[in-house]
Backbone as numpy.savetxt, mean C-alpha at the origin, in Angstrom:
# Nx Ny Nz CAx CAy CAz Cx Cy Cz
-1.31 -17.83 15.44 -1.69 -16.93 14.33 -0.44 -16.26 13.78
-0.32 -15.93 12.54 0.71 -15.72 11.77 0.25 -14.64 10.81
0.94 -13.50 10.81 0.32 -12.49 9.12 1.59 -12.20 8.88
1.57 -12.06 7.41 2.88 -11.99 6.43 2.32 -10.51 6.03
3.43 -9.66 6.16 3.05 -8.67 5.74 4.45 -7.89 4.19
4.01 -7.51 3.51 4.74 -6.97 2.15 4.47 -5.82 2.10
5.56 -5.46 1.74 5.93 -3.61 1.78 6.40 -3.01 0.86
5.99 -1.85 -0.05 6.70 -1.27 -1.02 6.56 0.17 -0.76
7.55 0.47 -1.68 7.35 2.48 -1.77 7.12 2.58 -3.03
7.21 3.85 -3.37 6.86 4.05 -4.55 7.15 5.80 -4.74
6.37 6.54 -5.43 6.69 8.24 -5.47 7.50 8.62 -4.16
8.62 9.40 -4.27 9.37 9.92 -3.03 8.70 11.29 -3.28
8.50 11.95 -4.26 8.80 13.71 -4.65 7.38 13.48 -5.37
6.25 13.86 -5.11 5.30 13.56 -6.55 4.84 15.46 -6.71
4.30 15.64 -7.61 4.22 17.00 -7.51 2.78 17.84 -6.86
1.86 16.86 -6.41 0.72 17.04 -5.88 0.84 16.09 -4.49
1.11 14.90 -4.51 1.51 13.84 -3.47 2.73 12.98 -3.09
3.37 12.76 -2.07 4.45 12.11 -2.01 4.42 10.91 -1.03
5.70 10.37 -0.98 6.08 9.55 -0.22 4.96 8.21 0.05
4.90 7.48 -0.74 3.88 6.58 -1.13 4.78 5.41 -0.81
3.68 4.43 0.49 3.74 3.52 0.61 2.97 2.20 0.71
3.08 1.21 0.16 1.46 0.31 0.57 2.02 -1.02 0.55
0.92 -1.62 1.43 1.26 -3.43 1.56 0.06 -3.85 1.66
0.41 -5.12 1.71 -0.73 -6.38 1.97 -0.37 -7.45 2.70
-1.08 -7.61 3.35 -1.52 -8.53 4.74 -2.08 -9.69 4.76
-1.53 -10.96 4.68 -2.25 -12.30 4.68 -1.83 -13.34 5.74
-2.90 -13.97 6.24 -2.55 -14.98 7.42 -1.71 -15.84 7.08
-0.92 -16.43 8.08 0.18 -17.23 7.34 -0.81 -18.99 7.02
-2.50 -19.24 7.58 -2.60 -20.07 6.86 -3.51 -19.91 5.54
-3.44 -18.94 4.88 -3.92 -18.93 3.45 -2.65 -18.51 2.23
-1.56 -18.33 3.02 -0.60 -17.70 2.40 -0.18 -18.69 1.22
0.05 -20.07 1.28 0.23 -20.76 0.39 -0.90 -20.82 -1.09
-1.96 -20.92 -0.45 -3.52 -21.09 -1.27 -3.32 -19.51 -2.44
-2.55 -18.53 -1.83 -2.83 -17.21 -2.28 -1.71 -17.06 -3.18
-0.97 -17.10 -3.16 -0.03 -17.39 -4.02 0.30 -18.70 -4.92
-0.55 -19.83 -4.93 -0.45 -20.31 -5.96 -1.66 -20.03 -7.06
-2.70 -19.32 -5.79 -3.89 -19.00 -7.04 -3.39 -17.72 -8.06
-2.79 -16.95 -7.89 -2.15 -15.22 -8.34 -1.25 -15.77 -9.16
-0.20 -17.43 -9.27 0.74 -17.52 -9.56 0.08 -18.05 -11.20
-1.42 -18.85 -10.59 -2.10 -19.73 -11.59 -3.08 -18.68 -12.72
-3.36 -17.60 -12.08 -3.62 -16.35 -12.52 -2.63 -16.00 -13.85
-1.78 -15.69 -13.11 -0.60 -15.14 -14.36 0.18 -15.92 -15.14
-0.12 -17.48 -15.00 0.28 -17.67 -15.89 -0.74 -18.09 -16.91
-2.38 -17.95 -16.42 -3.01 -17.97 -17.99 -3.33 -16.95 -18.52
-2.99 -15.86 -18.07 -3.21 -14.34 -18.58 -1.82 -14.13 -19.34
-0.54 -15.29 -19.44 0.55 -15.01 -19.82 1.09 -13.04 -19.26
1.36 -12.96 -18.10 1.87 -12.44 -17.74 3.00 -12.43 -16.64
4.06 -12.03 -17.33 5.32 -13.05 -16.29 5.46 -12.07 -14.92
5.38 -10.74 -14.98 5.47 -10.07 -13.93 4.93 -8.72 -14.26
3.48 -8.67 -13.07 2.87 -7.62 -13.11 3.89 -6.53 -12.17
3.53 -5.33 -13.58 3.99 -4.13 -12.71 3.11 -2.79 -13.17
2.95 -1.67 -12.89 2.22 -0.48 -13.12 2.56 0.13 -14.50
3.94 0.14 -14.35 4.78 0.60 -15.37 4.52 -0.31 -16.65
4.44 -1.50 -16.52 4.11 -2.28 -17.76 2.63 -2.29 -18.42
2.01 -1.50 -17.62 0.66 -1.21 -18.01 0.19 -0.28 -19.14
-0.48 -1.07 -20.16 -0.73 -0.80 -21.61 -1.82 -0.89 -22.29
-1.80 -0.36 -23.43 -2.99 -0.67 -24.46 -3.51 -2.16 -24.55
-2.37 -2.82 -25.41 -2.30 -4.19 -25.68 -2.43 -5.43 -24.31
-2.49 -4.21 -22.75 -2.47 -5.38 -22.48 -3.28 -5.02 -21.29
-3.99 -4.16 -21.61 -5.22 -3.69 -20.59 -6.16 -4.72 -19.97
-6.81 -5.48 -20.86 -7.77 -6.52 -20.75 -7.34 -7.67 -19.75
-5.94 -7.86 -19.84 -5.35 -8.89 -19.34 -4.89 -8.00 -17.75
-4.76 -7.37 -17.47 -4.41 -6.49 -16.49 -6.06 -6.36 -15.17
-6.82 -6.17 -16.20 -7.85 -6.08 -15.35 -8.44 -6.94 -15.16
-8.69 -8.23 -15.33 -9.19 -9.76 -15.09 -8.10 -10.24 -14.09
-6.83 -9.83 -13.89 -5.92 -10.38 -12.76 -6.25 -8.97 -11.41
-6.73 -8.04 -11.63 -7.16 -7.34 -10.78 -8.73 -7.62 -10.24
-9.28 -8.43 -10.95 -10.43 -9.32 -10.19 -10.32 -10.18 -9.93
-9.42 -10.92 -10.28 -8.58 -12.30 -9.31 -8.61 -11.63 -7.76
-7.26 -10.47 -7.68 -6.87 -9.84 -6.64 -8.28 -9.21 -5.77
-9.15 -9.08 -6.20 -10.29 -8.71 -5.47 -11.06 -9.41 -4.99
-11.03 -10.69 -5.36 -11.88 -11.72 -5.24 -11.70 -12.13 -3.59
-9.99 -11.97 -3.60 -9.24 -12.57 -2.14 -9.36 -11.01 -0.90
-9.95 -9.66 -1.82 -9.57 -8.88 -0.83 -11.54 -9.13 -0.48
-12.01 -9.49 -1.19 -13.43 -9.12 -0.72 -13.91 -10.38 0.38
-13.19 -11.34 0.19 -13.11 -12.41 1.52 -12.34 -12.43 3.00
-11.71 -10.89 2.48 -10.65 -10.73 3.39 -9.61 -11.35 3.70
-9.18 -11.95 2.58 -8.10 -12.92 2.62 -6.55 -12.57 2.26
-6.78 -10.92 1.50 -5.68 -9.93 1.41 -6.05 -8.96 2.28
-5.00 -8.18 2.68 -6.03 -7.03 2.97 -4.76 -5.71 2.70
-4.96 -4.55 1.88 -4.30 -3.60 1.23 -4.14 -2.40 1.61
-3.41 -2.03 2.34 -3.20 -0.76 2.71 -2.40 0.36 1.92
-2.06 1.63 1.71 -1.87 2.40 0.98 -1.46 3.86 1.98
-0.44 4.50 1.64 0.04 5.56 2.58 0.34 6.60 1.88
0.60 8.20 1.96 0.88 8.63 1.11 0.93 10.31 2.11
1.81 11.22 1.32 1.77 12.64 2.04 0.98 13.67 1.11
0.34 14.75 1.66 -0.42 15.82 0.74 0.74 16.91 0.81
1.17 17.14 -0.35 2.21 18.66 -0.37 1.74 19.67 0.32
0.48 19.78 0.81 0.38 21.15 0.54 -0.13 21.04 2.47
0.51 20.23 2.96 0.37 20.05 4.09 1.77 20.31 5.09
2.04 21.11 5.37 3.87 21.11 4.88 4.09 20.74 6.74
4.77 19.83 7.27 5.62 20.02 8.59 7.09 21.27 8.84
5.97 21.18 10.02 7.04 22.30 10.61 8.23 21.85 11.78
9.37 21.95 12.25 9.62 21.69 13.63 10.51 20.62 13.05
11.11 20.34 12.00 11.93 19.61 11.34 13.44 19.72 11.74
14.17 18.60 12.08 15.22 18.74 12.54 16.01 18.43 11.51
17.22 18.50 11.38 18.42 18.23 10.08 18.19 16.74 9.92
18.42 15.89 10.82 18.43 14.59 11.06 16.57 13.73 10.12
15.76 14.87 10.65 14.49 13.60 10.22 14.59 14.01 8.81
14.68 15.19 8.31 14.67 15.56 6.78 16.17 14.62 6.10
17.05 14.03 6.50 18.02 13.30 6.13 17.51 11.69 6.10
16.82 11.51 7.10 16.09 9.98 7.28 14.82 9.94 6.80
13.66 10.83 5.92 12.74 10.86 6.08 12.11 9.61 5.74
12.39 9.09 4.58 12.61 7.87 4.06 12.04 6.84 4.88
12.98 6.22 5.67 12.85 5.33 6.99 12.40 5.72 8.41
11.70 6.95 8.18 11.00 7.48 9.42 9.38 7.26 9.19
9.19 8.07 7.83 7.74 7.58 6.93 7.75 5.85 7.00
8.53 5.09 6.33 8.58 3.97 6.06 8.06 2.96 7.82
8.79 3.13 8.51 8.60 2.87 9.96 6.99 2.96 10.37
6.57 3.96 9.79 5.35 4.32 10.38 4.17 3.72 9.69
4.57 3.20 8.46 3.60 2.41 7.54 3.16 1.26 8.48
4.50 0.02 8.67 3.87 -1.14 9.31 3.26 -0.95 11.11
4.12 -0.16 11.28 2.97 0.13 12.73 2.06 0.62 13.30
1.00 1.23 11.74 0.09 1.84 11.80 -0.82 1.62 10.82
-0.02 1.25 9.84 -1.13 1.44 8.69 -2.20 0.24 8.95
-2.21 -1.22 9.15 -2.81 -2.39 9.18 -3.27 -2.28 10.56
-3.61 -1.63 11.50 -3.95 -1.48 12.84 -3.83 -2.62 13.42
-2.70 -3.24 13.64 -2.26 -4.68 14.10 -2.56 -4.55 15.56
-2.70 -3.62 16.36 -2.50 -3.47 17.64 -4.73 -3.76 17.91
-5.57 -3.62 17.01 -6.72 -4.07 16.96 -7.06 -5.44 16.56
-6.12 -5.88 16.14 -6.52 -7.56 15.09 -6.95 -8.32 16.06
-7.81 -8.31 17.12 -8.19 -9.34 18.30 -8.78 -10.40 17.55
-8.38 -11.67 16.99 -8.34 -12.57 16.38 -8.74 -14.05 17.33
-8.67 -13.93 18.88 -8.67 -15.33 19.43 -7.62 -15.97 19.74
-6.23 -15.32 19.59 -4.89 -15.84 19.32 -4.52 -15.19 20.34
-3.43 -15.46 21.35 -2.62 -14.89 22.79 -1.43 -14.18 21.61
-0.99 -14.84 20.51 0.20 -14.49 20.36 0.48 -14.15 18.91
0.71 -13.44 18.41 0.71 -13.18 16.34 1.82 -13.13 16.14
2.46 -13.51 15.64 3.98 -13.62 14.93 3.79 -12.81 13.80
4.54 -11.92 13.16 4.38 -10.85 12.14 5.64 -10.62 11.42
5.69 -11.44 10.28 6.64 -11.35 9.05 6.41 -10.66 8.26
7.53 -9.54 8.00 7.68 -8.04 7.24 8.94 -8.63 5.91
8.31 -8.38 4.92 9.06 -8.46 3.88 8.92 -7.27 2.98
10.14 -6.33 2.78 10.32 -5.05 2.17 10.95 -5.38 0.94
10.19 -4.82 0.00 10.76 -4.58 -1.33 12.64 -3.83 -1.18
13.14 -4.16 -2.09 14.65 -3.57 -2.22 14.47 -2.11 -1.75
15.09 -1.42 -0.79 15.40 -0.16 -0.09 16.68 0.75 -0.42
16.38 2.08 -0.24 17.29 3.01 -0.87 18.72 3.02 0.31
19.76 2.78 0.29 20.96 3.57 1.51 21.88 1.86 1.51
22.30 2.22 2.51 23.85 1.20 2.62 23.39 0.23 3.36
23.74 -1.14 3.71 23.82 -1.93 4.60 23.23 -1.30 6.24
24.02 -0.45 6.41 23.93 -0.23 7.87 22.50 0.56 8.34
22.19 1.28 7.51 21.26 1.82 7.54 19.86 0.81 7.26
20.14 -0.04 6.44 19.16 -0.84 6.48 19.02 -1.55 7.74
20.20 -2.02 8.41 20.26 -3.09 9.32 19.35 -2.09 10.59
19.86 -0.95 10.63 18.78 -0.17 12.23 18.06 0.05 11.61
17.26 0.21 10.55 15.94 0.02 10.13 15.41 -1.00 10.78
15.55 -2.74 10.62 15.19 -3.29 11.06 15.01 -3.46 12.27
15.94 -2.98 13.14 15.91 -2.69 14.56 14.74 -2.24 15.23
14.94 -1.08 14.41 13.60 -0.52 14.92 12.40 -1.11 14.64
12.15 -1.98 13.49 11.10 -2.49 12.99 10.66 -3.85 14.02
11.56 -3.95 14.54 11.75 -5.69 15.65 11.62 -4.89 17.28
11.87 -3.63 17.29 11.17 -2.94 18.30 9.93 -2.70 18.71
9.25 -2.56 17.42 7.73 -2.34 17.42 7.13 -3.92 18.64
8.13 -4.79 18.81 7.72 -5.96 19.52 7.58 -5.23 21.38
7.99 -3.87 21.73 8.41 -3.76 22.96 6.95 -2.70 23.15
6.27 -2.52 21.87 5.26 -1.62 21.85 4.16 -1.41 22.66
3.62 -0.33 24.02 2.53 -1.16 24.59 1.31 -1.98 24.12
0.83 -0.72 23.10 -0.23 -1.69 22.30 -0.04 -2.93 21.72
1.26 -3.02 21.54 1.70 -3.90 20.59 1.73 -5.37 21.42
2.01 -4.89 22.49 2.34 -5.93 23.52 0.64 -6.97 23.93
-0.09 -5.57 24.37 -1.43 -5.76 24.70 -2.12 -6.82 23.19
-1.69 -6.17 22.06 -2.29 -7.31 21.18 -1.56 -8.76 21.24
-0.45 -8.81 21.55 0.12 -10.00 21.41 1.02 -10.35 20.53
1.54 -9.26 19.31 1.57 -8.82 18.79 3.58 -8.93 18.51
4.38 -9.86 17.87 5.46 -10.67 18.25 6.14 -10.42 16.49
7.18 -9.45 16.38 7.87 -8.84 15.70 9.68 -9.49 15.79
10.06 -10.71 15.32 11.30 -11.04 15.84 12.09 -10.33 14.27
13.26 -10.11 15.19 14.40 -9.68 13.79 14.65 -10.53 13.00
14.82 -11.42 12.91 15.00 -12.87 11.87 13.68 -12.50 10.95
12.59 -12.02 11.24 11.66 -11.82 10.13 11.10 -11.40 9.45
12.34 -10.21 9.60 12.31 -9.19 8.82 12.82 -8.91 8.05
12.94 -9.35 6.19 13.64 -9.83 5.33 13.83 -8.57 4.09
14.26 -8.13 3.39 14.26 -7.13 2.32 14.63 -8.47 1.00
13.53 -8.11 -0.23 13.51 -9.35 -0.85 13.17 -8.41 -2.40
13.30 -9.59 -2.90 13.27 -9.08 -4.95 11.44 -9.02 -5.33
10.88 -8.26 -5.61 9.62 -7.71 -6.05 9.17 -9.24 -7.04
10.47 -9.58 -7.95 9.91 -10.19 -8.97 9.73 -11.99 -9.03
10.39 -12.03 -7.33 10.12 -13.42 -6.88 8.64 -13.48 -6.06
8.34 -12.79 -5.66 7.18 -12.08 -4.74 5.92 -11.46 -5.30
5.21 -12.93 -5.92 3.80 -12.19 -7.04 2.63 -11.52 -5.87
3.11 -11.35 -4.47 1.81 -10.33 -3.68 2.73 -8.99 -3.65
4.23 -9.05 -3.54 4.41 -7.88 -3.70 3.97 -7.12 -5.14
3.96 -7.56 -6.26 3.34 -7.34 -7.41 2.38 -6.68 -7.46
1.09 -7.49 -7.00 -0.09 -6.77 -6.59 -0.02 -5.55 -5.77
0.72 -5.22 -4.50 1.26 -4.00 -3.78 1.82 -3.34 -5.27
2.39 -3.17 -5.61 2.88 -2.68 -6.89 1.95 -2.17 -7.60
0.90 -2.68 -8.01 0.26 -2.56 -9.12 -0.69 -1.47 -8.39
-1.15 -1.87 -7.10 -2.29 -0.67 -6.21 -1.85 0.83 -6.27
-0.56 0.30 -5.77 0.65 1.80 -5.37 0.96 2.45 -6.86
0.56 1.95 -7.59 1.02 2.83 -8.98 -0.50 3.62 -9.46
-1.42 2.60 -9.40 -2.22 3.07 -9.38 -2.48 4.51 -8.64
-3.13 4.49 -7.70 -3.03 5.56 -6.67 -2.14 6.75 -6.69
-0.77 6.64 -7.36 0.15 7.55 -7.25 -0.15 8.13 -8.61
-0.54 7.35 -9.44 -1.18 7.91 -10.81 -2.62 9.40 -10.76
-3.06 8.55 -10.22 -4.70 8.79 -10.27 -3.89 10.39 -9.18
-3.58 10.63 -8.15 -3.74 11.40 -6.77 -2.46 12.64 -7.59
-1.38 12.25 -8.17 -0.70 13.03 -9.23 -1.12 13.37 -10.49
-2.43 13.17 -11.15 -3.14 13.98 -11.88 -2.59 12.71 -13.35
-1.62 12.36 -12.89 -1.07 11.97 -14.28 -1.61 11.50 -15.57
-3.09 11.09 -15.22 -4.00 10.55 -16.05 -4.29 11.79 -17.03
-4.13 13.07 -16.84 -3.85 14.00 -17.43 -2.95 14.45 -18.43
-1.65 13.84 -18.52 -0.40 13.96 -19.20 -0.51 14.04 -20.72
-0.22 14.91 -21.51 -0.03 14.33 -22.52 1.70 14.41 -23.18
1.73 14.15 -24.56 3.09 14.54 -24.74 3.62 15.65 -24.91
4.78 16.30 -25.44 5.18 17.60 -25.10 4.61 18.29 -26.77
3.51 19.26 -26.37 3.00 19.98 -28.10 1.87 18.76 -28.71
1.57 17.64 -27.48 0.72 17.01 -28.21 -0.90 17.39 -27.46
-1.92 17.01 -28.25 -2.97 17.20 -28.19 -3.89 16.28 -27.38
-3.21 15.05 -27.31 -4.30 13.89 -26.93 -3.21 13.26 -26.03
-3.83 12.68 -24.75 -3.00 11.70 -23.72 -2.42 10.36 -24.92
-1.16 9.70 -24.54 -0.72 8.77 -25.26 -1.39 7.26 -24.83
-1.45 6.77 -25.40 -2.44 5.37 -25.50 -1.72 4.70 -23.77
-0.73 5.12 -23.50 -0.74 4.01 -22.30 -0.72 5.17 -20.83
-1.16 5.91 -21.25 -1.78 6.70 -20.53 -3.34 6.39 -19.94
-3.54 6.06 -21.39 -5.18 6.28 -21.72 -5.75 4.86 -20.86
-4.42 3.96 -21.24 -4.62 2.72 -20.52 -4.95 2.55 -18.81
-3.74 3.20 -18.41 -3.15 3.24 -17.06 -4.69 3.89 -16.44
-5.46 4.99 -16.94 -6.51 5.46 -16.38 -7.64 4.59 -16.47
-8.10 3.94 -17.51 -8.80 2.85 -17.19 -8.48 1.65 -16.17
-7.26 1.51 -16.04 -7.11 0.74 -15.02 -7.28 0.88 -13.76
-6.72 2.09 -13.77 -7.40 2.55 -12.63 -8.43 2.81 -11.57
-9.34 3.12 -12.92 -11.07 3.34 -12.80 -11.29 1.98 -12.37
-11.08 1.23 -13.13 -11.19 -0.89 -12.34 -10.90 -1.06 -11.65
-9.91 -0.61 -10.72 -9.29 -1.10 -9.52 -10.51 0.04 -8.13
-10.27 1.36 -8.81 -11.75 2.24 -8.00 -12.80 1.83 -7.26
-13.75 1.08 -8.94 -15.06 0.44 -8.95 -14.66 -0.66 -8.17
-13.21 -2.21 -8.06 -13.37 -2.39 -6.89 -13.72 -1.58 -5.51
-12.66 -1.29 -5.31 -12.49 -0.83 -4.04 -13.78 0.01 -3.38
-14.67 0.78 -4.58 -15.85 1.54 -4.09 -17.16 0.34 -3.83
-17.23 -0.54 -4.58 -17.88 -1.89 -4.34 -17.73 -2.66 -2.45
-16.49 -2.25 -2.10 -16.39 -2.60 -0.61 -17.11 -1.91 0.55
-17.45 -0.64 -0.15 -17.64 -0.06 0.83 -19.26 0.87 0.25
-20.11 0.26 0.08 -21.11 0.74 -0.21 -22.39 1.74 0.33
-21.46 1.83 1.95 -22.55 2.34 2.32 -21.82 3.92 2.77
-20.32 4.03 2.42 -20.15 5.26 2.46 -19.13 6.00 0.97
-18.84 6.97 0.53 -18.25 7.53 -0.44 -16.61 7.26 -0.13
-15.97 6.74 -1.19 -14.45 6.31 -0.62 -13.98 7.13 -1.31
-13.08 7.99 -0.81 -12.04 8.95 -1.54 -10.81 8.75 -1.25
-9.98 8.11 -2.12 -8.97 7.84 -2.32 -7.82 9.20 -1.97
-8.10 10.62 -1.70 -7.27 11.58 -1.33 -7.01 11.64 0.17
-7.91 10.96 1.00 -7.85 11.51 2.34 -8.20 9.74 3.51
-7.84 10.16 4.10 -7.57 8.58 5.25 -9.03 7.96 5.32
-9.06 6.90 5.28 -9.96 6.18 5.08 -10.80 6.11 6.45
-11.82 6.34 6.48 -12.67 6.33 7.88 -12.94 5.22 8.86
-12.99 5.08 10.35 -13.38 4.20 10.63 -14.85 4.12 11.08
-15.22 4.69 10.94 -16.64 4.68 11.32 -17.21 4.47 12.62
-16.87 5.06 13.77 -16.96 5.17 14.74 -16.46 3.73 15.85
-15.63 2.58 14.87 -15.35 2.12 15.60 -13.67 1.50 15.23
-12.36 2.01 15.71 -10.91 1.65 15.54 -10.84 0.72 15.18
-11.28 -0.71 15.44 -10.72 -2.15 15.07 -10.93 -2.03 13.78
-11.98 -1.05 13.19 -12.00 -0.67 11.31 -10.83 -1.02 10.86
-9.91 0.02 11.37 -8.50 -0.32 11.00 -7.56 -1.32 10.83
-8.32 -2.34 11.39 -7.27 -3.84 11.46 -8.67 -4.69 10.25
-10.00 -4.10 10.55 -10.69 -5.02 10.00 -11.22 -5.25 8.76
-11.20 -3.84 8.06 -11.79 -3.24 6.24 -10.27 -3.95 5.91
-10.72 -4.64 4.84 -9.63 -5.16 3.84 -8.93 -4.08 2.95
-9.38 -3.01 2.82 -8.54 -1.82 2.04 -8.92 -0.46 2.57
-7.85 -0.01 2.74 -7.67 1.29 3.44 -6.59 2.34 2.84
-6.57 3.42 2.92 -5.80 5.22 2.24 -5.50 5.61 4.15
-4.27 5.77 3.95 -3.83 6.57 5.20 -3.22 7.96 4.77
-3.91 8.90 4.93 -3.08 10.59 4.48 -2.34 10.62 6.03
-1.00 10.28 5.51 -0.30 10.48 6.50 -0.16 12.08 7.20
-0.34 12.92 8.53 -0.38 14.23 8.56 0.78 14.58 10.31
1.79 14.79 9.69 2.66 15.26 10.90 1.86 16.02 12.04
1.88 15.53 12.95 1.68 16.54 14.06 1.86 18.37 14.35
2.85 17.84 14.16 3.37 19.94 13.90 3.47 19.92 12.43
2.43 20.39 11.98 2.11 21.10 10.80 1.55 22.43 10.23
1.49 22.41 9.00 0.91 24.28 8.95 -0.44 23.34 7.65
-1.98 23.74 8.34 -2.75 23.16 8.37 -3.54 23.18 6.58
-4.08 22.22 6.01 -4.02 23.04 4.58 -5.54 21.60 4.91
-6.37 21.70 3.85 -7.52 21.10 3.46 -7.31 20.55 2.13
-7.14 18.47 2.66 -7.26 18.36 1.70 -8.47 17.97 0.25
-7.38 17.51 -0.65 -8.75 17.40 -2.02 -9.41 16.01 -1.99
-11.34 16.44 -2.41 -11.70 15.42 -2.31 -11.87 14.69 -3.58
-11.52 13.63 -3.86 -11.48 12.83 -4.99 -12.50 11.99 -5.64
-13.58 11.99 -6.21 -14.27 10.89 -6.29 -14.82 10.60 -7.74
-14.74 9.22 -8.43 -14.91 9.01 -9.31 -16.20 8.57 -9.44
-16.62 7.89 -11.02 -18.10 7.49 -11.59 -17.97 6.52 -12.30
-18.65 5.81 -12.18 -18.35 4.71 -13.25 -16.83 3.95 -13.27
């Protein structure tokens, strides 16, 4: 057994939410099938490379028919999308000089060894091989390189061990977004979300009266990607502000194809967060 896993960031500073991270998760034998269908996708929607930011009036329609492509594979479980993110108003305490200098790659660290509950994926397999491919990263060479270290550590993990669960450094690659049409899709979720949870759908221009048309866009898109994701889960209310539930049983975590992790430090000063929920 084999899962390819893709990683992006996104908001470092947001002014309601920060430090936004999300990936997607595919077995290494559908990985081919999935990427030529997304590849066959975009190119009859003529879109050369989906991104959040390129999201528009003119090209709304076409945006949201490749986001039911992308759903099609998460509702078979054949992607599966995770999403990470911090509440401001949740503040850590007990901060040393050092983690506020690394926070970056301390948050980041904690995405792949938690967010996809890999240490639950009991699949039938003795052994999972787990390829991490990170979007382009902020700092120097060196800093990237013990990043990975640590990321090829997660192999010495007990749980990690107990799943079977096989993290080699060779496969852990930092790669270009725009060769990589699933990192795309990670892209397109993570903008989403950082949109919608930062109010931004709110914005207008400076002395103007009305949100600007790709504003107006970006929030409908949004709402589409929602009505997915609330479609998965029908039998409870999904709020995109706060960690996604397991419902009384952990392997949830390895097993719901889309999941919200409110990441919450341990030593913290305790705040309640907001609940989010849309209509239509």
């Amino acid at each position: 057994m084999e899962y390819i896993i893709y990683a992006d960031e996104s908001i470092y500073n947001g002014p309601r939410y920060s430090n936004f991270y999300g990936g997607a998760l595919v077995r290494g034998r559908d990985i081919n099938r999935v990427i030529a269908e997304i590849k066959r996708v975009k190119s009859s929607l003529k879109l050369a490379e989906v991104k959040w930011h390129k999201v528009s009036e003119s090209y709304l329609d076409k945006y949201e028919a490749f986001v039911d492509h992308v759903f099609d594979f998460v509702r078979t479980d054949t992607l599966k999308f995770r999403i990470m993110f911090t509440d401001n108003r949740i503040k850590p305490t007990k901060l040393t000089e050092e983690h506020r200098r690394n926070r970056y790659f301390i948050l980041y660290y904690q995405f792949p060894k938690h967010a996809f509950g890999l240490q639950y994926s009991d699949e039938g397999d003795p052994m999972i091989r787990v390829r991490i491919y990170l979007d382009h990263m902020p700092g120097n060479n060196a800093t990237k390189e013990r990043f990975r270290d640590f990321l090829a550590n997660l192999s010495n993990n007990a749980d990690f061990q107990r799943a079977g669960i096989q993290i080699a450094r060779e496969d852990i690659a930092e790669v270009d977004s725009t060769q990589h049409d699933i990192l795309q899709c990670v892209d397109l979720l993570l903008g989403a979300m950082q949109f919608r949870l930062n109010q931004q759908h709110h914005q207008r221009s400076a002395g103007g009266l009305r949100r600007g048309a790709k504003t107006v866009a970006k929030y409908k898109l949004y709402k589409h990607i929602n009505r997915h994701i609330r479609s998965l889960y029908p039998h409870f209310q999904f709020n995109i502000g706060i960690s996604t539930g397991v419902h009384g049983d952990l392997a949830n975590r390895f097993r719901y194809p889309y999941r919200h992790w409110l990441f919450t430090p341990t030593n913290r000063e305790a705040a309640v967060s907001e609940a989010i929920t849309e209509r239509g």
